[in-house]
N, C-alpha and C positions, 0 to 999 in steps of 0.2 A: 753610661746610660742613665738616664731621669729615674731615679727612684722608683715613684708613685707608678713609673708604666712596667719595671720590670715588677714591683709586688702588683699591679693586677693583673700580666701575666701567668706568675706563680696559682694566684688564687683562681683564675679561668680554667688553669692547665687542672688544676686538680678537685675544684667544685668543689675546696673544703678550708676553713680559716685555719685548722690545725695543723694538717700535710703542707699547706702553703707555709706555716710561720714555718715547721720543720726545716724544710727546704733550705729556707732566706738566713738561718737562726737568727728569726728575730722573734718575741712573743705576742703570744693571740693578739691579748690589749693592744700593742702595739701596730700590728697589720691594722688590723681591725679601724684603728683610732686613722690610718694612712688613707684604707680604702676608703672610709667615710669625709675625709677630709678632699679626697679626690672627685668624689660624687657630688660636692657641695660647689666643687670648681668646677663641674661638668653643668652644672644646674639642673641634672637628671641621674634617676636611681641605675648604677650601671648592673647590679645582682639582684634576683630577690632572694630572701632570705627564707631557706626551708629546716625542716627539723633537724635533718641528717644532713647538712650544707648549706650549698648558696650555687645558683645556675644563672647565667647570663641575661637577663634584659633583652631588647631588642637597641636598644639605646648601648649596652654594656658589648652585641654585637659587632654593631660598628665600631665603636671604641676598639673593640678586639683586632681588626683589620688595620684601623691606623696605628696601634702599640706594634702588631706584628713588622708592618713596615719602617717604622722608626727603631725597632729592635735591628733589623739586618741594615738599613744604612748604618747602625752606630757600629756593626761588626765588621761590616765592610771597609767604614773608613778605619778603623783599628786594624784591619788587613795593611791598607794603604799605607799607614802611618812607617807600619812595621815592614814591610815594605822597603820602605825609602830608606831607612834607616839603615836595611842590610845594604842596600844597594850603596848607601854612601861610604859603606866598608868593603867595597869591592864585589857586594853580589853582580853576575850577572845574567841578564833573561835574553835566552836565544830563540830564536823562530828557524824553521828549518821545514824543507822537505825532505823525506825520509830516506830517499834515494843521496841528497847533498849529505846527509847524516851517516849513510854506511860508507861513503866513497871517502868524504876528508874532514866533513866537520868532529865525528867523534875524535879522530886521532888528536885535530886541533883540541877540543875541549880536552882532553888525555894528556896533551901538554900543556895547556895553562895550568891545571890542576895540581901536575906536578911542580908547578914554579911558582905557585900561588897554593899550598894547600889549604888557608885558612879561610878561602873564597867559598862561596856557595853557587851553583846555576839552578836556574829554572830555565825548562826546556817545553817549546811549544812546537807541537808540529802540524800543520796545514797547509791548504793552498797559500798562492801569493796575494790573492786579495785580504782574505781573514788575515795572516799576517800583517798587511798593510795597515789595516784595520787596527791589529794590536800595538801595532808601531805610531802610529801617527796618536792615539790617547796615550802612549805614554806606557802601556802594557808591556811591552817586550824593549832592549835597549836596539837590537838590530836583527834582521835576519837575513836570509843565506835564501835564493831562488832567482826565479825568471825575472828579467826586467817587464815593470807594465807599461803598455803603450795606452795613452790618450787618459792620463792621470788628473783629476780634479785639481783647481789653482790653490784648492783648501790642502790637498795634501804635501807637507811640506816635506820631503825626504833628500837624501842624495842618493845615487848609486853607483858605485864602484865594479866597473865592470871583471871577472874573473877568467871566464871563457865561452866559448860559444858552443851550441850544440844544434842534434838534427831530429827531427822529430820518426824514429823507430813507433813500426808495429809489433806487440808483441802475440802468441799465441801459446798455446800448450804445448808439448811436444805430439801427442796426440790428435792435433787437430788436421786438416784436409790442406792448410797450406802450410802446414809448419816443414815441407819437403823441398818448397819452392821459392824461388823471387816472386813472392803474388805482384798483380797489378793494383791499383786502385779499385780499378773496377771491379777486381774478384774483392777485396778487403770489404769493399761496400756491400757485398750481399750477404754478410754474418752481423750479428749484433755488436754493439758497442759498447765496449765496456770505459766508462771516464770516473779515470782515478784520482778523487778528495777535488771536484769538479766545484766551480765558481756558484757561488748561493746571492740570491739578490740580496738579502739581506746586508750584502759587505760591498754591494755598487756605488756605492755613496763615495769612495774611491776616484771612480770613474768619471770623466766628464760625461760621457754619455749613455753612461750604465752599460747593462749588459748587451753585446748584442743576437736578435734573434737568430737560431740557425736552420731557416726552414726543414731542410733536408735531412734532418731528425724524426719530422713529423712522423713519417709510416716508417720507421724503425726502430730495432728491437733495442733501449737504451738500458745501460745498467749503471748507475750511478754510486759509487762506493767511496769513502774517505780513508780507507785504509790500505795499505799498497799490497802490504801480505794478504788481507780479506780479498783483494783485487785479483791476488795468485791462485788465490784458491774458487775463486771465480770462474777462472781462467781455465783451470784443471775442472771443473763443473760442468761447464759450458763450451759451446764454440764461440765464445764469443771475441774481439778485436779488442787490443787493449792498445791506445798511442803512450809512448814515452819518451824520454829520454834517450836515445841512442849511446849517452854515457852511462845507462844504465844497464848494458849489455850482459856484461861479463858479469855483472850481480844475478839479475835477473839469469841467467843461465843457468847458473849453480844451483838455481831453485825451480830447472825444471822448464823453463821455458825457451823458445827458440825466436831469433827477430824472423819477420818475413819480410820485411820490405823498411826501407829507410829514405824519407824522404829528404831530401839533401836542397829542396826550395826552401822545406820551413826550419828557418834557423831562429834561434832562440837566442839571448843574450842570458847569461848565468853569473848573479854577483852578490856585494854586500848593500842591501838598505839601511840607511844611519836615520836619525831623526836630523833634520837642517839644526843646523848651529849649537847642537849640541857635541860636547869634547870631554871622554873620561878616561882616564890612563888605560884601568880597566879593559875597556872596551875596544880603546886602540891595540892592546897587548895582543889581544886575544885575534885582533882584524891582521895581524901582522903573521900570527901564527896560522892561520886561516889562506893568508895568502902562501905561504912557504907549502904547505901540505897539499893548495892544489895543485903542484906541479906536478904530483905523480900520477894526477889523470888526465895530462893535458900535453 
């Protein structure tokens, strides 16, 4: 980072030439001789100078806003650099939903780890769009969910199909249908609970964004991103939770009961890669991935 902007950080952060040279160890004259040569490249006075310190300008404000944001690009891209660098020694960055993560991707990561112990993961977990999202900049190496239909021509991905699934309602054990095969039509008149639910902010995805679902409008919606925050929703409320039908025997354990499994909406469950990228790594790992799901399919 530029010198001159991280010492007039110091000396903003602390309104004093002393505490600042402290900081930097560098000495008063010194700073001092920086700031003022900084102020002469500004063609304006960025402090003025009081008995007991020095306080910000109006001029030395704004300055304060652009140093703060060329301070987090220069740590960011040092994030990035660092980054790439583990990853080019075998890190890797997985995207996941949480549900694919209890059923087969830990055991997967569990055995790469042991076959690779010198390897490091970072682990991301959210919907398929966000993922997509971190997939396609470069953020994550691959991840593990629903195939998306009607994918922007900018998003370059492949996907590797693993298995298929049905879209299950889930409720508390507690609640008025957790006794029964509900109908539809009984599930539609309790609230809805959608868990780690699509954000427009990650449409861009999408050839045609998100689309509207009227029939939300006059109902009671709960929107959550966390699947155990979702459980405990669930046990809160009456309200309707859709899932994964392979998420059964999970979700069971923790309380809850299916009422109804819709066997029209089928789902495609796989691996998303970046297009045309190829790393031992990441194959290893896609191979051990596929051997693990077999034991829920």
């Amino acid at each position: 980072m530029n010198k001159s902007l991280k010492y007039f950080l110091a000396v903003a952060k602390h309104g004093n030439i002393k505490r600042a040279s402290d900081e930097l160890f560098i000495s008063q004259p010194s700073l001092t001789s920086a700031i003022k040569k900084l102020e002469s490249e500004m063609g304006a006075p960025l402090f003025n100078r009081l008995s007991k310190g020095v306080e910000l300008t109006p001029y030395g404000q704004k300055f304060r806003a652009f140093a703060q944001e060329q301070q987090e690009q220069y740590f960011s891209l040092k994030h990035q650099f660092n980054d790439m660098q583990q990853r080019q020694f075998g890190k890797i960055k997985i995207g996941t939903g949480e549900v694919w993560w209890e059923r087969f991707v830990r055991q997967s990561v569990k055995d790469y780890q042991s076959l690779n112990p010198a390897n490091s993961f970072h682990l991301e977990f959210g919907n398929n769009l966000s993922l997509l999202s971190h997939l396609t900049r470069g953020d994550i190496d691959l991840f593990i969910g629903h195939e998306v239909l009607d994918l922007s021509s900018d998003c370059r991905v492949t996907f590797q199909p693993l298995f298929q699934d049905y879209e299950a309602t889930y409720v508390s054990q507690q609640h008025p249908l957790a006794k029964s095969n509900a109908e539809p039509n009984e599930i539609d008149q309790f609230p809805l609970l959608r868990v780690t639910p699509n954000h427009p902010r990650h449409q861009s995805v999408l050839s045609n964004g998100l689309p509207h679902d009227g029939s939300l409008e006059e109902r009671v919606v709960y929107d959550v991103d966390s699947v155990l925050a979702s459980i405990d929703m669930l046990h809160m409320t009456q309200a309707v939770m859709p899932y994964s039908h392979r998420a059964e025997q999970w979700l069971t354990s923790l309380g809850l009961k299916t009422c109804h499994i819709d066997r029209q909406k089928v789902g495609n469950i796989g691996i998303y890669t970046k297009l045309g990228e190829h790393k031992n790594s990441v194959n290893e790992l896609i191979y051990l991935l596929k051997q693990n799901v077999e034991s829920i399919v």
